[in-house]
GUBATOR-113055 format. One record per residue (C-alpha): x, y, z. Coordinates in steps of 0.1 Angstrom, whole numbers, plus 2048, in hexadecimal, padded with zeros to 3 digits. Each point is the difference from the previous one (the first is absolute). Layout:
<rs>
XYZ ...
</rs>
This chain:
<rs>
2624A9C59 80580A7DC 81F7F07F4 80B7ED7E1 81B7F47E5 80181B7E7 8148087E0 817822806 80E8127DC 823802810 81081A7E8 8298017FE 80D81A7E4 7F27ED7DD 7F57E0811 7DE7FB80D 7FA7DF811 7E07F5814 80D7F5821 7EA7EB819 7F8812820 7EC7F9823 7E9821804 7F1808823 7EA819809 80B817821 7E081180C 810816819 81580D7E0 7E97FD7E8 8237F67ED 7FD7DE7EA 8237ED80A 8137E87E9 8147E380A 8157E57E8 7F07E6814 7E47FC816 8187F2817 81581D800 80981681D 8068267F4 7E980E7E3 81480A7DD 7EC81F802 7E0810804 7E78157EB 7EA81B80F 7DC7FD7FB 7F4819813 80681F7E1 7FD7E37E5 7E87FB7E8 7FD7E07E9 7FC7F97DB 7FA7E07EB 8098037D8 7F27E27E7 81F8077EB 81C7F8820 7EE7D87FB 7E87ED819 805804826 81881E7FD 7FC82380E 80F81C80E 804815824 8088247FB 81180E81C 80B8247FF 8257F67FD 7FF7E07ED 7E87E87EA 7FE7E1805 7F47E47EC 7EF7DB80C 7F77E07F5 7E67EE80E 7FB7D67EE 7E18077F7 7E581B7F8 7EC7FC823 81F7FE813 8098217F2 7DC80F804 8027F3825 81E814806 7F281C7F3 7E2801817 8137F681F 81C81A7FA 7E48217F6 7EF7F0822 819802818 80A8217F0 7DD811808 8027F2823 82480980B 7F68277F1 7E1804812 8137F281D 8188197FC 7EB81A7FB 7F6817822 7E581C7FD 80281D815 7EB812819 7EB8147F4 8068247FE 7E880D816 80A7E881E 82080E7FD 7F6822807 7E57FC819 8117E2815 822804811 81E7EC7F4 7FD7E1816 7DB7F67F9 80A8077DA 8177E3806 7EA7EC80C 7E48097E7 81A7F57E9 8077DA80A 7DB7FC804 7FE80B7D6 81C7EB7FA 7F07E2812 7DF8037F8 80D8017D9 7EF7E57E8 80A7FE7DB 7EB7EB7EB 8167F27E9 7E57E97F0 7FD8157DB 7DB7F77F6 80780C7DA 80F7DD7F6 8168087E3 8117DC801 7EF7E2812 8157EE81F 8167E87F5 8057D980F 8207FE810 8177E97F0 80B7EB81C 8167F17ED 81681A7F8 7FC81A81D 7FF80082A 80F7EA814 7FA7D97EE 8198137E7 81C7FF815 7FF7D6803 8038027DA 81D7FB7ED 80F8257EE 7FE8047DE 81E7F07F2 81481C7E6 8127F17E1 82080480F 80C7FC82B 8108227FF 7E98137EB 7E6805820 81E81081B 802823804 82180D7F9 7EE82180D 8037F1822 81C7E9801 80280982B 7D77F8800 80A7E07F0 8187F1812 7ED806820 7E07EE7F1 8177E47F4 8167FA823 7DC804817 7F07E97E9 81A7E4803 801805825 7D9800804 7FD7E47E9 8197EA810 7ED805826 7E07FC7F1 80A7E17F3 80A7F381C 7E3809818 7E17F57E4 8127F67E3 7EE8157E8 80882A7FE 7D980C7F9 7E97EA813 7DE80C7F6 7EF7E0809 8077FF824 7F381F807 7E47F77F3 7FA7E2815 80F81081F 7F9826805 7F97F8823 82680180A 80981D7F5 81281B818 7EB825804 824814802 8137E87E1 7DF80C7EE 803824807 8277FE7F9 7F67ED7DB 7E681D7FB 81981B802 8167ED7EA 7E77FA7E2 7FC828804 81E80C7FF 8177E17EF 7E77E37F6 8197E6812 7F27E37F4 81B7E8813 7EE809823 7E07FE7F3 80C7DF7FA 80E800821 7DD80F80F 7EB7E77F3 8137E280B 800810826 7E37FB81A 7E381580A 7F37F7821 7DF80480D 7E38077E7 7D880180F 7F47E2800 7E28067EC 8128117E2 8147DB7FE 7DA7EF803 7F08177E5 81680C7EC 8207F17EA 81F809802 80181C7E8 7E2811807 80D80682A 81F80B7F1 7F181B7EA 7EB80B81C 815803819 81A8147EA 7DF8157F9 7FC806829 826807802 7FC81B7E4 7E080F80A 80D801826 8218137F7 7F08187EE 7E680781C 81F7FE81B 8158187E6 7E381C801 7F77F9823 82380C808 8058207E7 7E080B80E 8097FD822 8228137F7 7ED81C7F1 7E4801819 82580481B 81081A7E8 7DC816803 8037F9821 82480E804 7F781B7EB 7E080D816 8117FF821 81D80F7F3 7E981D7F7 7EE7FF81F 82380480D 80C81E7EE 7DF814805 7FE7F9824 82B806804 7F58237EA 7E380D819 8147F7820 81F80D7F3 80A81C819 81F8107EE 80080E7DD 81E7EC7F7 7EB7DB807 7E68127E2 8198087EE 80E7DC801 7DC7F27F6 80081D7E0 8207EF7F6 7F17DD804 7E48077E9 81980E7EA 80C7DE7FD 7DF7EF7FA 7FD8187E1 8237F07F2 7F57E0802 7E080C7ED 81180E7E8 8177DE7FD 7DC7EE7FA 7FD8167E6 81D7F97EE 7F67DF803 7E48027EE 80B8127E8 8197E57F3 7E67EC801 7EA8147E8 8228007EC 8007DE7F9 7DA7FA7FD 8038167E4 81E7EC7F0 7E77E0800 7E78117F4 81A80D7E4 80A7DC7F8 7DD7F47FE 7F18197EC 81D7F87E5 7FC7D9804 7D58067F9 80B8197E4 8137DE7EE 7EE7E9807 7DF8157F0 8167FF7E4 8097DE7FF 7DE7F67FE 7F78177E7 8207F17EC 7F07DE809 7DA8097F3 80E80C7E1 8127DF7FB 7E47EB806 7EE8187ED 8157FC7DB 8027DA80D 7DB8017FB 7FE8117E0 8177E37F1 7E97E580E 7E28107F4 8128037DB 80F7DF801 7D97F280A 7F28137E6 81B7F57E4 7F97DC80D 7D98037FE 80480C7D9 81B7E57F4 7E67E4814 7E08127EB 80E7F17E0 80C7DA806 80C7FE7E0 81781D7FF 8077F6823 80D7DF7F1 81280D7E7 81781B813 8037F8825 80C7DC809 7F87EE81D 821809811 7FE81F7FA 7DA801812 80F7EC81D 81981C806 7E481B7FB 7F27EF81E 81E7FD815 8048247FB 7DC80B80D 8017E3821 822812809 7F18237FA 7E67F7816 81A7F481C 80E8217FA 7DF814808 7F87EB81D 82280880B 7F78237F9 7E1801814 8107F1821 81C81A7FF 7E681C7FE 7EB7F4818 8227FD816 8108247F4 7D880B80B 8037EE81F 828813806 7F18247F8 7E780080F 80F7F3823 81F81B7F9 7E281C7FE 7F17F3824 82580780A 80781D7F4 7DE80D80E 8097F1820 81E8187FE 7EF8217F3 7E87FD820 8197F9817 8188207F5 7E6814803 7F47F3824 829808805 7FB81E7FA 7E680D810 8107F181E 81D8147F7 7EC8207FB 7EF7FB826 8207F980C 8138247F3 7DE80E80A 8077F2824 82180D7FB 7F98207F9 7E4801823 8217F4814 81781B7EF 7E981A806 7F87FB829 8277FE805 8028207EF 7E580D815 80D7F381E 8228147F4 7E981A7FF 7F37FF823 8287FC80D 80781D7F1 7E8816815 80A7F381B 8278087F9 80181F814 7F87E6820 8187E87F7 8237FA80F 81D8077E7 8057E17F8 7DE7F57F6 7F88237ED 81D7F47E8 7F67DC7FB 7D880E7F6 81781D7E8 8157E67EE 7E57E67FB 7E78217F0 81C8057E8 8057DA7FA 7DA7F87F5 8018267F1 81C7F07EA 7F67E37F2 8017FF7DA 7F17EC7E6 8208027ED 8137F0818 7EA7E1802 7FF7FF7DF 8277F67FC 7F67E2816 7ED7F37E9 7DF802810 7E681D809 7FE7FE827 7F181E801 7D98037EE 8018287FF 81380B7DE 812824801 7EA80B7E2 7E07F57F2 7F17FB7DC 7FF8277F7 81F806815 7F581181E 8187FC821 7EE7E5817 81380D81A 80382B7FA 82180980E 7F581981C 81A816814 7EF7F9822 8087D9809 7DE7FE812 7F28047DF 8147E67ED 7F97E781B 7D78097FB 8068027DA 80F7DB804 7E67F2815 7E28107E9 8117EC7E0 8067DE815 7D980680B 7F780A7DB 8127DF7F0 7F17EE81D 7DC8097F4 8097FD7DC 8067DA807 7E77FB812 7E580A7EA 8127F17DC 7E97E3802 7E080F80D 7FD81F7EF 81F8087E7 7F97E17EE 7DB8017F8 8098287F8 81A7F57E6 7E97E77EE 7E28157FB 81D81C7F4 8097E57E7 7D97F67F6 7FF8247F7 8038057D7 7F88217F2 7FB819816 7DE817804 7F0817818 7EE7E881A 7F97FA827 8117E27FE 81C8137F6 7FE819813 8017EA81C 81E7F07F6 81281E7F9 7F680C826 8117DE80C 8218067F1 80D7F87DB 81F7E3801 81E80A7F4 8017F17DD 7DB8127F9 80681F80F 8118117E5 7EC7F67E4 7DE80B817 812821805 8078047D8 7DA7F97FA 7F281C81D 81381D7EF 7FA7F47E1 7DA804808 80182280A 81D80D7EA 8038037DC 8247F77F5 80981A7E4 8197F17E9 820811804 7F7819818 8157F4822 8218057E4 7F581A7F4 7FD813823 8247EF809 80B8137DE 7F4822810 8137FB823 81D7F87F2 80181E7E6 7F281B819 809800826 7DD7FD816 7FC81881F 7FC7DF818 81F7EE7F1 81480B820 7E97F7818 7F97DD7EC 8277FC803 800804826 7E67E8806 80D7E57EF 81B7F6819 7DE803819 7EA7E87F1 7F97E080F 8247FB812 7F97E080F 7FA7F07DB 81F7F07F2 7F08137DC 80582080B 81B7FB81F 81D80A7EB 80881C7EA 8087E87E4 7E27EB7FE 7F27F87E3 7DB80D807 810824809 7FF80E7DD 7E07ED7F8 7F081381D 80E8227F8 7F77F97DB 7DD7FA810 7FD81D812 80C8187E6 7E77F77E5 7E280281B 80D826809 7FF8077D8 7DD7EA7FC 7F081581F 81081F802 7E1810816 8117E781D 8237FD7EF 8117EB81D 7F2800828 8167EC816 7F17E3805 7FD7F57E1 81D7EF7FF 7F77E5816 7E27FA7EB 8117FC7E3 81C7E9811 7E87E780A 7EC7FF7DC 8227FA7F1 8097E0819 7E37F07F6 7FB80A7DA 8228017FB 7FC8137DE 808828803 7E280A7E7 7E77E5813 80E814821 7FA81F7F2 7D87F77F4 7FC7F4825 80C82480D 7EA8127EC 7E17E7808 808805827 80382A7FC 7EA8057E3 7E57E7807 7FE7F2824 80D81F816 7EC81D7FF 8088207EE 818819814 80E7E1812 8238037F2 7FD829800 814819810 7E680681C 7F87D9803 7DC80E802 7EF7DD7FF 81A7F0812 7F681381D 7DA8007FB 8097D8802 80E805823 7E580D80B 7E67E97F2 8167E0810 7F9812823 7DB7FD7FC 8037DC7F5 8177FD81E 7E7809818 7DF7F17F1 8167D97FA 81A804820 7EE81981A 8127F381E 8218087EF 7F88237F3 7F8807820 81D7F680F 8188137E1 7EC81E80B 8037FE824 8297FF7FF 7FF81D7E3 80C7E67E1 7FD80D7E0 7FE7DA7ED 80581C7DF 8227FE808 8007DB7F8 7E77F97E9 80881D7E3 8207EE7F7 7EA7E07FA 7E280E7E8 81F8127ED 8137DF7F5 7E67E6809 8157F181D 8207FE7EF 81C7FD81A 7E57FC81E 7F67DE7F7 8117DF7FD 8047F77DC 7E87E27FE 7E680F80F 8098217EE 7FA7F47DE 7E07ED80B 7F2823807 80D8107DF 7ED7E17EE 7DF80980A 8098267FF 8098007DD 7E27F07FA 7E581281A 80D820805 80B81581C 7E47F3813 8147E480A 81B813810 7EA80A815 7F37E4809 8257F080C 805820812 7E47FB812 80A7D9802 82280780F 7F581581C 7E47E480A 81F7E57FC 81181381A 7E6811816 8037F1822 825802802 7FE82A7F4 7E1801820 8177EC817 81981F7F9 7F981D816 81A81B7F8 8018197DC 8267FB7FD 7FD7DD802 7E37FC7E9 8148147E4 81D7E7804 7E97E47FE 7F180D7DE 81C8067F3 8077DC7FA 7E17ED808 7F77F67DE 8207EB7FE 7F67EB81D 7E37F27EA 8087DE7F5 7DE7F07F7 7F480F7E4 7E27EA7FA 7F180E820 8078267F3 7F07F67E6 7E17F080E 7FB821814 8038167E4 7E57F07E8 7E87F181B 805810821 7FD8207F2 7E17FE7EC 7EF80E7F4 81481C7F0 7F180E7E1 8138157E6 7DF81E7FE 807804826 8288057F9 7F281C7E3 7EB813817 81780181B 81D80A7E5 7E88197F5 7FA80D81F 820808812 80F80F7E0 7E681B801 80A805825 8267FC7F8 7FD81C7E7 7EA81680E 81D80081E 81C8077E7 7EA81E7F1 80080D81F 8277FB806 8078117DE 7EC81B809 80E805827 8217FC7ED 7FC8197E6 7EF81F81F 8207F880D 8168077E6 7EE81E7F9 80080A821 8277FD804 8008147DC 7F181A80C 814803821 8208037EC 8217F7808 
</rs>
């Protein structure tokens, strides 16, 4: 047990006294109590060591030093140097060992998504129990010190207190209550001790008779010394009997060796019983929680009525609460890790600064020694100057002066090697914490991304209900209507007022795209929602594997140049916080900014009316409506984009404006934010990537496109372009819209500006290639579909219901090799020959027929 008399600074407005106090150490607390007495009953207080950190100053005097609690300092005496050093130890031990105790890693992230929620609990305990800490430090900043037997453990206690000058000067009058219960129970204890042994501590007959000593008075004394160190029935305990020892331990052994190890067996077999029992209450709960489930999937298959399905839909509806509860959970938890961590970093941050106050001090300390050694060695040189200035005495003092400046350094040295010692443990700690929020939150992150899985087969489920509404009794077709419009409303807003996301899926994301597009047709919304839940789902998922590793290499990269490995980077997806400045750079390449030339067009619109300036006014209202940018006819980005749009009609006049770009220019501005950046990017994408005559009046090349994507169709996707032609679908219909804008408004946003990374950078080859991609991503459900009304529906929306755009991407860039850009030329090359040799002839069938209606007259 570490206990022990030590001096407390007791501090009462302008009087500090040092006040005698009975210190013992509660492990279950970590706290370090203090008693008047050792006899006493009820502690004075208590100090907190488990956010403490410790300090020892030469200047407080020998045997002094300081606990630093968050709320409070304070400030020991110890009666000698290794007394004080002891403490120190002991205290910075039993703090490393009650934090690591404390301190309970998390499954890892990728048992929580493969395994279900009951093995993860088991997985859990088996972390926690299998768990070792190695608290032994092998970088030994400061050597173990002896224990002082005399002044600390249990021997102390038989000891007299230390005496104060004056009877009254060691009370608390903090605790007059404290006090006066200490003074009655120690009078009454006294007086019935005396009377049984004559003596209150009797240390020496427990040491001759251990053997009588009662197994539950021992256990009852145990808790005491925890919680209240009651030394009166310790007293009591060790003058009681204890029946019943092996005989071999009283042949072999003495008396305080059987007594040691049989406390040892009682320890080591409570501990083994305590585990023993949580695991068997976990392996139960598993249990439980796997016939339950049995249960409910077995109930859900034999169900005969709707409304018994519709009971189990509402039960996991409940599950996903008490998810989302867990959640919560874990996120206070993360809250206060990070207020530790906050405290710790600020304790390292002074005491770095400390020491560095305490090197420069031993430092200057050094630099008078040295002078004072050197003015020494030249007034010795000359023994006869020496006798005539410097007297004896005065030498003598000269010399007391150095021994106690040496005192000082070695003073010095022992509190460095201790403040060494206290850093050094604090970092451990603080590591200890870092690792352990962010095992938190990757659990948290598998746990939304479970979430999310659950969210989005209710909504499915929902989905299934509600095709089978028209079969349903009355009653039951309202219950599936109210609960479609229930998950249809939930809100991130409103959860937000609670004071906790509950729901992973934001209503915008970074560039402020809709996650959830606000569709007329309900069956939409719900497909809209369960395409965003699968979206964030996959998003979580992949953060550790794939996001992470992406986002470090993005960060690796310095100054960009023209590369495979960039390419290939680009074709991956640029993060957020590099997209912008990657954008900037492409245009940059292939544009040469005149100075002044974007304000000098804006000058011209403003001072002459452009032909297109109504039409750019009736598209603006049009342009990317389910962006919160552009939602509202008083965004701010509405006059940037008409701006935009202007000077590109005055800077190309052969194209002026072609609906269309719009979009194009909406999206450059999200990103680059700046209007003149956004305008460069416009005219790279018309000028340098799209072909000429694809922004014309006839959309010449646009066409000629078309047509060149059905080849590709049929050569990459045969079985498909067989089956488009075999129902009469004209996949034109579809695909025009998305060589125009590049996918604006068909794709989701993620994956939409993945595409427009490498497009900027590749070309229109790469459009291709995703158009290509999108039909492969959703080929066997457009074969499973065998009507041409059906299939239209289906295309008109399929591209929303991809939500793994790693796997479109995959298919673009290695499925569909190869795909060379001379092939994409010749083809080009070819059908525009044929397109205009077909609208020569359509001129000239036009213009016999106007002549012949000429010459028929009226």
């Amino acid at each position: 047990k570490l206990c022990g008399y030590l001096n407390k600074l007791g501090i009462k407005g302008p009087i500090k006294t040092w006040k005698s106090r009975w210190f013992f150490y509660d492990e279950n607390k970590c706290h370090l109590l203090y008693y008047r007495t050792a006899q006493d009953i009820n502690p004075l207080g208590s100090i907190d060591l488990s956010s403490a950190s410790f300090d020892c100053k030469v200047e407080n005097g020998e045997g002094v030093f300081e606990i630093r609690t968050p709320s409070r300092v304070f400030t020991l005496k110890a009666i000698s140097k290794q007394a004080m050093m002891y403490w120190l130890q002991q205290l910075q031990m039993r703090r490393w060992e009650f934090c690591n105790a404390q301190s309970g890693f998390p499954v890892g992230s990728s048992q929580l998504v493969n395994e279900p929620l009951a093995r993860s609990t088991s997985s859990c305990f088996c972390v926690l129990v299998c768990f070792y800490v190695d608290v032994v430090d092998n970088e030994d900043f400061l050597p173990p010190v002896k224990t002082p037997t005399e002044a600390v453990g249990l021997k102390a206690a038989s000891l007299p207190a230390p005496q104060t000058s004056t009877a009254l000067q060691n009370i608390s009058l903090k605790h007059p209550w404290t006090e006066i219960q200490n003074t009655v129970y120690n009078i009454c204890g006294s007086k019935q001790l005396w009377r049984n042994s004559g003596n209150v501590f009797t240390f020496s007959e427990f040491q001759e008779h251990p053997e009588n000593v009662n197994e539950e008075q021992e256990a009852e004394v145990e808790a005491g010394m925890e919680s209240r160190l009651n030394w009166v029935r310790k007293a009591r305990w060790m003058n009681s009997g204890f029946p019943g020892l092996p005989e071999e331990l009283s042949r072999d052994r003495n008396p305080m060796d059987k007594v040691s190890v049989l406390q040892q067996r009682i320890l080591t077999l409570t501990e083994e019983i305590k585990s023993q029992k949580e695991l068997v209450k976990l392996l139960h709960k598993a249990l439980e929680a796997a016939q339950q489930e049995k249960r409910v999937s077995s109930m859900y298959l034999t169900a005969a009525e709707d409304k018994d399905r519709l009971e189990l839909v509402r039960h996991k509806v409940r599950q996903i609460a008490d998810l989302t509860s867990r959640l919560e959970a874990l996120e206070q938890e993360k809250k206060e890790l990070e207020q530790i961590l906050t405290l710790r970093d600020s304790h390292i941050q002074e005491l770095k600064e400390h020491v560095q106050l305490l090197m420069e001090k031993n430092h200057a300390k050094q630099e008078v020694i040295m002078a004072l050694t050197e003015q020494m060695a030249r007034e010795l040189s000359d023994p006869l100057q020496e006798a005539n200035t410097i007297t004896a005495e005065t030498l003598y003092k000269q010399q007391e002066e150095i021994e106690h400046l040496k005192d000082d350094i070695d003073a010095y040295k022992t509190q460095n090697q201790f403040l060494n010692s206290e850093i050094h443990q604090v970092t451990r700690l603080w590591t200890s914490v870092a690792e352990n929020e962010k095992a938190l939150l990757m659990k948290c992150a598998c746990l939304q991304a479970q979430n999310c899985q659950m969210e989005s087969k209710y909504l499915t489920v929902l989905r299934k209900l509600q095709e089978a509404v028209p079969g349903l009794p009355s009653s039951h077709a309202e219950l599936v209507r109210n609960l479609i419009q229930e998950a249809l409303q939930w809100d991130v807003k409103e959860e937000a007022e609670d004071g906790f996301n509950l729901n992973p899926v934001s209503e915008y994301d970074e560039y402020g795209f809709m996650t959830v597009p606000d569709y007329e047709v309900e069956d939409w919304k719900l497909l809209a929602k369960i395409q965003a839940l699968e979206i964030k789902s996959n998003n979580l998922r992949s953060q550790e594997v794939v996001e992470k590793p992406l986002r470090d290499r993005w960060n690796s990269v310095g100054e960009l140049s023209p590369s495979a490995e960039l390419k290939s980077l680009i074709r991956s997806g640029i993060p957020v916080e590099h997209r912008q400045r990657v954008w900037r750079w492409i245009v940059s390449r292939h544009c040469s900014h005149l100075p002044d030339h974007y304000q000098r067009l804006l000058r011209q619109s403003k001072s002459t009316e452009h032909p297109a300036c109504r039409q750019i006014e009736l598209d603006l209202p049009r342009t990317l409506t389910n962006n919160k940018h552009f939602s509202s006819p008083t965004s701010q980005l509405i006059p940037k984009l008409r701006r935009v749009l202007l000077a590109f009609s005055w800077h190309n006049p052969a194209i002026g404006y072609c609906q269309g770009l719009n979009r194009l220019a909406a999206v450059a501005l999200l990103v680059l934010e700046d209007e003149e950046s956004a305008f460069w990017c416009l005219v790279h994408i018309v000028e340098n990537l799209m072909p000429a005559d694809y922004y014309s009046d006839t959309l010449l090349t646009s066409q000629v496109d078309q047509r060149v994507f059905k080849d590709f169709l049929s050569e990459k996707l045969p079985r498909l372009m067989a089956h488009f032609e075999q129902y009469w679908i004209d996949v034109s219909l579809i695909t025009f819209n998305w060589f125009l804008v590049a996918f604006v408004d068909s794709l989701v946003s993620d994956i939409l500006l993945r595409v427009w990374d490498a497009f900027l950078y590749e070309g229109t080859k790469v459009i291709f290639r995703y158009a290509l991609a999108i039909f492969k991503y959703n080929e066997e459900e457009i074969l499973r579909i065998h009507d041409s009304v059906e299939i239209y529906q289906y295309l008109r929306f399929f591209t929303r219901m991809i939500v793994d755009g790693r796997k479109l991407m995959n298919i673009a860039f290695n499925d569909l090799n190869p795909f060379p850009m001379k092939l994409l030329r010749n083809r080009r090359s070819m059908h525009r020959e044929e397109l205009e040799a077909e609208l020569c002839e359509l001129e000239q069938i036009k213009a016999a027929y106007v002549k012949e209606r000429a010459e028929q007259g009226p």
